[in-house]
Every structure is written in structure tokens, then in C-alpha cells.
N, C-alpha and C positions, 0 to 999 in steps of 0.2 A: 592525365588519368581518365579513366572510361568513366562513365555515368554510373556503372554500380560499383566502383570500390571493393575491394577489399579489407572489411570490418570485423577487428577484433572488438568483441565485448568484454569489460573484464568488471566481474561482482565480485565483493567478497562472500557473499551469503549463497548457498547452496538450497538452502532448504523452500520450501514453498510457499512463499509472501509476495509481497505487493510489487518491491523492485525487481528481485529475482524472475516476477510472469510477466513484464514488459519487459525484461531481457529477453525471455522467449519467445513472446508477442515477436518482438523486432528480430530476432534470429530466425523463424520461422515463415514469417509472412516477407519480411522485407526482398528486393527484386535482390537486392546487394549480396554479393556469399558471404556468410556469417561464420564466427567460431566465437566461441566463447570460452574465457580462462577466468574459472571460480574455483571458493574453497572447498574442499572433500564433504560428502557424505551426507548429500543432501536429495531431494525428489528432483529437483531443476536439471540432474547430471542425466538421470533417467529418460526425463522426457524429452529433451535432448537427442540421447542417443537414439530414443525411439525412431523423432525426426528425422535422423540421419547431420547430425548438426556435430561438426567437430567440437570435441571438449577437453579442455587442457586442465585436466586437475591441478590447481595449485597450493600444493599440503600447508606450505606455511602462510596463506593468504587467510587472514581470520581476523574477527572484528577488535578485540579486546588490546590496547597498544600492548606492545612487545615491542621493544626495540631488536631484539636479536633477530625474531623468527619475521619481522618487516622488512630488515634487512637482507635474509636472504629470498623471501616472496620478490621485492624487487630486481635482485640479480637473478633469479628465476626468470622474470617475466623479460626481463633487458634479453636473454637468451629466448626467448621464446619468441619477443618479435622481430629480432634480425633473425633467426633462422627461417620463419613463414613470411615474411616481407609484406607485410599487411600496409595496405594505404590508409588505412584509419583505423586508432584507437579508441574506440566509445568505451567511455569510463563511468560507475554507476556506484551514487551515495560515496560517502565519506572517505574512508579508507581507501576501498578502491578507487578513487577518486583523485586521490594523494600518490598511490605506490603508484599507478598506472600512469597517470600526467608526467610521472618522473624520467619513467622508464621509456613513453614515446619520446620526451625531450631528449634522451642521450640517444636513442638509434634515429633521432629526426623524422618521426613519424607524426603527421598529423593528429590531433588529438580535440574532442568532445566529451564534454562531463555533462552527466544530468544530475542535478541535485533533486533527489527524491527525500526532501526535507532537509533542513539544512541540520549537519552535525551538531550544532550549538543548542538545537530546541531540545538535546534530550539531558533531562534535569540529571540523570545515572551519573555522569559527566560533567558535574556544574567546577568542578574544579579544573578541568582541559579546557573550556569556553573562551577563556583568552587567545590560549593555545592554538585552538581550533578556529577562530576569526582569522587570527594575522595569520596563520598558514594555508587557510583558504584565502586573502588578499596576494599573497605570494602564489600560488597558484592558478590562479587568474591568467598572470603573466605568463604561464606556461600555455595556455589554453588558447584553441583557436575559435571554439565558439564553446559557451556556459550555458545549457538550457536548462527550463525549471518547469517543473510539472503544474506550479500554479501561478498565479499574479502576486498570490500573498507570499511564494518563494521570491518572487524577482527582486517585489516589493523588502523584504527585508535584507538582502542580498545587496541593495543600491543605500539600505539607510546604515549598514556596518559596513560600509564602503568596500566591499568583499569586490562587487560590478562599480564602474561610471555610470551616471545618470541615459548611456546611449549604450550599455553593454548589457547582453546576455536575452535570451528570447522563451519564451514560453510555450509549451508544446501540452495541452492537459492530456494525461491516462486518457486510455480507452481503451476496450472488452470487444472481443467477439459477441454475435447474436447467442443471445441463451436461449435453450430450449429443454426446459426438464423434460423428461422421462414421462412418456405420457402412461404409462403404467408404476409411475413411482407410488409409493407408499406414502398416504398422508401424515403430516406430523402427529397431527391426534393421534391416527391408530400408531405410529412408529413409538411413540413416548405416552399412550391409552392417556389421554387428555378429552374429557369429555367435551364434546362437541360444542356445547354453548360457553363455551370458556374460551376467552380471550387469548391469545398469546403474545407476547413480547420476547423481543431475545435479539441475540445478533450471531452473529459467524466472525470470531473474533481470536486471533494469539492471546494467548491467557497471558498476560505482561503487562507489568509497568507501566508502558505506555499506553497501552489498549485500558488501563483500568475497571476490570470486568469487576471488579466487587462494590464500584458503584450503581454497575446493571444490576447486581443482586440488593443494595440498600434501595435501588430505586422499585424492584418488584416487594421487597418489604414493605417500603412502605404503602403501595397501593393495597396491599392485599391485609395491611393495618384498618386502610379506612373502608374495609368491605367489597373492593373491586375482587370479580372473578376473574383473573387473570392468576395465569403459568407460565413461569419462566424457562422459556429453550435458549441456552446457555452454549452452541459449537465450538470447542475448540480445543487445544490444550497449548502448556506452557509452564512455566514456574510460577505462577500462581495458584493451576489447577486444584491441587490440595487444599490452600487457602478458600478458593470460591465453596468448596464441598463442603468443609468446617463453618465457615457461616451460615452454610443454607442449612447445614442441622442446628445448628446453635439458635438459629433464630426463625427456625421452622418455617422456613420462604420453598411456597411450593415450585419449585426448580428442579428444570431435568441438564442435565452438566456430563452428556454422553463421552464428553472430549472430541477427538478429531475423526470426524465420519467423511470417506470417501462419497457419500451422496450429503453432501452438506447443500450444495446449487439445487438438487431436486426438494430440498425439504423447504430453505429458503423463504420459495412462495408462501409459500402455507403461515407463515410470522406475520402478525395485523399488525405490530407498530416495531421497526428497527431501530438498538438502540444503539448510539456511537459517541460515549463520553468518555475520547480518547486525550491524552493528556498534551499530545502533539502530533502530528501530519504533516504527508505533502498533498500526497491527494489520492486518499483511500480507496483502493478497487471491489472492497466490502461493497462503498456507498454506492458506486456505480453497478455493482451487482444485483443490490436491492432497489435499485433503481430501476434498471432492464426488467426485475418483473415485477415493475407495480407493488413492491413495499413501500410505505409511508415510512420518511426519516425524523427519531428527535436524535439533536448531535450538536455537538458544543463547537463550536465558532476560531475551527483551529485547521493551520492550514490553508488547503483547497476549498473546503467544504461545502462556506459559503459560497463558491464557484460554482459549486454541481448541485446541488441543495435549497431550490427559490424559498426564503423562509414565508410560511404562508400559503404556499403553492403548492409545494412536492412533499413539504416536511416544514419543520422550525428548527430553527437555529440557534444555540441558546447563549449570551456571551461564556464563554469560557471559564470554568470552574463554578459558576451558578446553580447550584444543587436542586436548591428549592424551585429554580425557574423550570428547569429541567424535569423533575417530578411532574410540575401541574401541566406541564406540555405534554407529557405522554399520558399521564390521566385525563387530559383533554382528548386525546385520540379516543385513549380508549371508550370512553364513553360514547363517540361520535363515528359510528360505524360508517355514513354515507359522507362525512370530512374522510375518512379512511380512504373511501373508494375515490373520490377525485381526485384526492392528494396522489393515488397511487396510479392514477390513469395518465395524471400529466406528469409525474414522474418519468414512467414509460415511455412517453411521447419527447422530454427531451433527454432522456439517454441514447434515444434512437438517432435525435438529431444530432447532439455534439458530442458523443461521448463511444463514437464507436473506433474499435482497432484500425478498421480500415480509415478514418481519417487520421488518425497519431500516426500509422507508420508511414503514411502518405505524407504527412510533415516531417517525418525524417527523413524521407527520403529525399527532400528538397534541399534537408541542410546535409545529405552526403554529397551530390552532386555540385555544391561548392570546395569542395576540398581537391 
């Protein structure tokens, strides 16, 4: 085989999230020719084609188990790669993870899975967790190499015996250079927030996982004990409804615009990022608000503590600690010049470990073994 391979990537998710932009990240940038087979009606197929990046819609490829509509996403995909003769299968998160391993195993096509969190952390599913272990240990043996977006993925990955204590390798996310819009719109004047008023917030899928209605109990209650702070809320989701009805119910001054095309330009402009997400592999949020000097509070799940020096860039709170979480961000808030160093040396190591060009440089290392 040549040094660049021919790399199928196959996602189940379409839409514009964490695994789906290191799909692209790596179909994009990487030296290897790339295509990508993901499911319908998503931003990811778009940008894609913008690219000029082949894209294999696969209608029945979709998160939720189906036994019927798996079964045929899989004989879909068995045709799909003996017809392009792809030298490697890159497989990405769960599902695809599963139909895709299956489907390189019967045309004998090399195959890579990245675990962008492992299936079992998401509680939606606490009755599959069996399920989902021993079918990722069976899968393993299908796999020629298992990479993991953080230490704390390997690390759990080797204590459910899913990996050997000498299997599977660690690759962290990473972002191109950001650069807002130097004519952007400040968020004050975007959401008329008076100028000496604090802000908190994140860029976040309104979900379950992401748990944005403890960002809005957490801006309650600072603004309980008299802090001037406003909460900018980005995003949307099956929660969105839900965050809107609290912040009138309990009158938390919050702006919850939903899903803004300049969401990276406004970004900057947020003094304390908040990420009390219920599970992770390793958030491209964090590394976002990283690249420009937001200060992180974030619960201890995951990557996080990976990209997040607690103390340093941000605090890190153990996981599910509500009250610890509150006084850490009311700790920022109060401390505008802790703001500014936490967010300078933020800055300073996103630049250093956490950029695109070194991730797809490590993948490209582990295509040139196949």
C-alpha cells in the first residue's frame, strides 16, 4: 500500500458536532484521499461537498438501535466498500463503530475505530451498557488499531477489558487557528447587555448530555446572591424549550438565541465558560474557548481534565458537584485579572497541543501502517 491510503470514514451522525468536525478536520486536511459514508440530512454532507470531499449518504445509518434499518445500513456499506476498494476503514463513535468494523471484516478491508467517548458513558442507554461493553470487547478483535480521543477514554476502555493493558493509542482533538471576524458584533451590543455586566455562557447542544439547565441554575443562582452577571446560552436541541421555561419561571437574566452561524465570533466576548456536561471524550467547545482565551469552569468528565490545567486555564470540578461548580464560577466572576491569566495561558496551550495540524499529523502516522 502507498503512504496515503485510501480512507473511508464512516459516522453515523450528519449534523454539526464534535465527532462529525474531526471527521472533517481529517477528510479535509489529511494528505490521504478521503470519502466519507454518513447518515442523511445533516451540515457535515454540505461542508463536505463544498470541499469537494466524496459523500456516500447512508439513509439507514442512524444512532438509535434498529435492528431492521442496521441491518440493511450494513449490507449497504459491505457494497459500498468492495465497489470503491478503499484501503482503510476509519470508523467513528458507537454505531458506526459497530456496522463499519463488520463490514471492513467481510470485504477484508483494514479497519480503525476512534472512540469519541465510549457508548456506555451515555446514561439515555443505561439498559444497552452490558450490551455495549461485550460488543465493544468483540469488536476489538475485529480492529486493527482502537484510538481514543483522551487518556481517561484508553483508561476506561483497558478497566472494562474492552483493550489489553498494551492495546489501543490515544490521539487528543484538535482545531484549526481561530480567528474571529475582526468586524464582528460584540455580544453586548449582539444581546444589548450592558457593558459592566459580566457574562457567562457556553456554545453548547441543548441535550441531555450537555446539561445546559444546570448553566441556567448556575446563572440563578449567582444573580440570587447579587452578582451582575447575564447569561448567553448558544445553541439548540431538545431541551431548548425547557432552558426558555426556566429562565422565565425563575427570572435568570439569560439570552438562549439557539443556533447562531457566528457562534466562534461571539465566543470571545463570554468572561467565564461554562461545561457541566454529564459525559465526554474530549469537547471541541473546550478547545474553542480555549484558542481564544475564555476561562473554563467544567466538571471532570472525560478529556477535560486533559485540556483544562485546573487552576491554570480553568477549574475542574469532580463531577456532579453542583455547589463546587457554582463557587468556581463565582470565583471568576468576581476576579477579572484570575480571568485574564487563566485565559492567556489557556491560549498559549491550545496553541501548543491542541491544534488540527498535530491530530491529523498523528493520524496520518497510524494510516501509513496499514
Amino acid at each position: 500500500m502507498s503512504d496515503t491510503p485510501h480512507v473511508l470514514h464512516v459516522i453515523t451522525r450528519s449534523d454539526w458536532g464534535g465527532a462529525p468536525r474531526i471527521v472533517q478536520l481529517l477528510a479535509t486536511e489529511s494528505s490521504a484521499p478521503s470519502a466519507v459514508a454518513c447518515g442523511p440530512g445533516g451540515e457535515l454532507i454540505d461542508r463536505l461537498n463544498e470541499a469537494g470531499i466524496p459523500v456516500h449518504v447512508q439513509p439507514h445509518l442512524k444512532s438509535p438501535p434498529d435492528p431492521a434499518a442496521d441491518a440493511r445500513a450494513l449490507a449497504e456499506l459491505i457494497a459500498l466498500v468492495r465497489r470503491e476498494s478503499f484501503d482503510l476503514v476509519h470508523c467513528h463513535s458507537t454505531k458506526a463503530g459497530a456496522i463499519g468494523r463488520i463490514a471492513a471484516t467481510i470485504t477484508r478491508t483494514p479497519r480503525l475505530f476512534t472512540v469519541h467517548g465510549w457508548g456506555f458513558y451515555n446514561a439515555e442507554y443505561d439498559w444497552l451498557q452490558p450490551v455495549v461493553v461485550n460488543g465493544e470487547r468483540l469488536l476489538t478483535r475485529l480492529s486493527d488499531e482502537v484510538v481514543c480521543v483522551s487518556e481517561n477514554d484508553l483508561h476506561h476502555g483497558r478497566q472494562r477489558e474492552i483493550l489489553g493493558p498494551a492495546d489501543g493509542t490515544v490521539v487528543h482533538n484538535g482545531i484549526p487557528p481561530l480567528s474571529p471576524d475582526p468586524e464582528r458584533e460584540p455580544v453586548r451590543t449582539a444581546f444589548d447587555i450592558d457593558p459592566e455586566t459580566t457574562v457567562i455562557g457556553a456554545v453548547a447542544r441543548l441535550s441531555e448530555q450537555k446539561n445546559p439547565l444546570a448553566i441556567l441554575r448556575v446563572a440563578h443562582r449567582l444573580q440570587d446572591r447579587g452578582r451582575e452577571v447575564t447569561l448567553v446560552l448558544i445553541g439548540d436541541g431538545p431541551l431548548a424549550d425547557d432552558c426558555r421555561r426556566y429562565a422565565r419561571e425563575h427570572d435568570v437574566d439569560a439570552r438562549i438565541p439557539g443556533f447562531r452561524e457566528d457562534a466562534l465570533d461571539l465566543l470571545p466576548d463570554i468572561d467565564v465558560f461554562l461545561l457541566p456536561s454529564r459525559f465526554e471524550g474530549l469537547p471541541l467547545t473546550v478547545l474553542e474557548a480555549m484558542h481564544l482565551g475564555v476561562p473554563i469552569v467544567a466538571y471532570d468528565v472525560g478529556g477535560v481534565a486533559e485540556a483544562v490545567v485546573d487552576g491554570e486555564t480553568g477549574f475542574v470540578v469532580p463531577n456532579g458537584e453542583f455547589e463546587t461548580f457554582v463557587r468556581m464560577v463565582d470565583r471568576l466572576v468576581g476576579e477579572p485579572n484570575r480571568r485574564a491569566r487563566f485565559g492567556e495561558r489557556a491560549k498559549d496551550r491550545a496553541a501548543s497541543y491542541f491544534t488540527a495540524e498535530r491530530m491529523v499529523a498523528e493520524y496520518e502516522e497510524l494510516y501509513r501502517r496499514f
